[in-house]
C-alpha positions in Angstrom: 0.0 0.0 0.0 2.9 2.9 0.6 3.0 3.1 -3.3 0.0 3.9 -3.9 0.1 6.2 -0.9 2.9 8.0 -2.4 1.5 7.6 -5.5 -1.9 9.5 -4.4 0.2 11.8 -2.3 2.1 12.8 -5.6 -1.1 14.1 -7.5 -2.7 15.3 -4.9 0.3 17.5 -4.2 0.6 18.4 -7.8 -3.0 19.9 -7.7 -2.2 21.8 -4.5 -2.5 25.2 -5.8 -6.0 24.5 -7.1 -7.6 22.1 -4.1 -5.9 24.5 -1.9 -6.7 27.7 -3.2 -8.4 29.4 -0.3 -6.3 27.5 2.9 -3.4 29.9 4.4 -2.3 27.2 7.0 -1.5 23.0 7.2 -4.7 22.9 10.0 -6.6 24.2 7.5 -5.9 22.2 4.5 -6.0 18.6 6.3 -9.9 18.2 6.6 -10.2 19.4 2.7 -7.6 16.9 1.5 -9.8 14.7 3.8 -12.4 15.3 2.4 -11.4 15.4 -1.5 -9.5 11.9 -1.1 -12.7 10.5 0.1 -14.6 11.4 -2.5 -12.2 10.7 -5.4 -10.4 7.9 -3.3 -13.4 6.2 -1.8 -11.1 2.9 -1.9 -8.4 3.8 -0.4 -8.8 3.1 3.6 -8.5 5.6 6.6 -5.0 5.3 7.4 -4.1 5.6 3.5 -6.1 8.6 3.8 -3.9 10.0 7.1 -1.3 9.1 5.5 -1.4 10.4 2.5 -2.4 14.1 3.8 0.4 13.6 6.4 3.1 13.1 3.4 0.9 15.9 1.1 1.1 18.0 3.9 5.0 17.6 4.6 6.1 18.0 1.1 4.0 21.5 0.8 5.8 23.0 3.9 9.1 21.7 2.8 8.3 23.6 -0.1 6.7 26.5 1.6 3.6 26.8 0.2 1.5 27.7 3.1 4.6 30.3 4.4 4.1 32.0 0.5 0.5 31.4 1.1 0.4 34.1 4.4 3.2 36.0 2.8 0.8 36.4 -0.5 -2.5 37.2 2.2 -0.5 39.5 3.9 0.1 41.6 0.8 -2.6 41.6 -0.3 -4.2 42.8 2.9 -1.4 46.0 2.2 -2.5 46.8 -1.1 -6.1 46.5 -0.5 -6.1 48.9 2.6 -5.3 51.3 0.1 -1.8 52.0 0.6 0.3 52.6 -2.9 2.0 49.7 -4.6 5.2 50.1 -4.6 
């Protein structure tokens, strides 16, 4: 089974920016990974599940995504309180 973990881990990390699109934090994005493997992995069993949004989840911060995630947020908080662009 830990191929096909990784191998579900893999795409569902490769479609990060989209399922993720709205999720600043890792507490955030684990129940919508959750929730999207059981719906298009309704095979794969609980712990695959855990496991896969535990290795998803590990590979996104080691690649910063959330940390560019609050550091895009925060920006754009900036620009949209109506101070100048610089």
């Amino acid at each position: 089974m830990k191929s096909i973990v990784q191998a579900v881990a893999n795409a569902v990390a490769d479609k990060a920016d989209v399922l993720l699109q709205e999720v600043s934090t890792a507490t955030e994005a684990k129940p919508l990974l959750m929730e999207w493997l059981a719906d298009h992995y309704p095979d794969l069993p609980m712990d695959g599940r855990l496991q896969v949004v535990q290795s998803v989840i590990a590979l996104l911060n080691s690649e910063g995504f959330f940390g560019a995630r609050s550091l895009q947020d925060s920006l754009a908080d900036a620009n949209d309180s109506g101070e100048p662009d610089e």
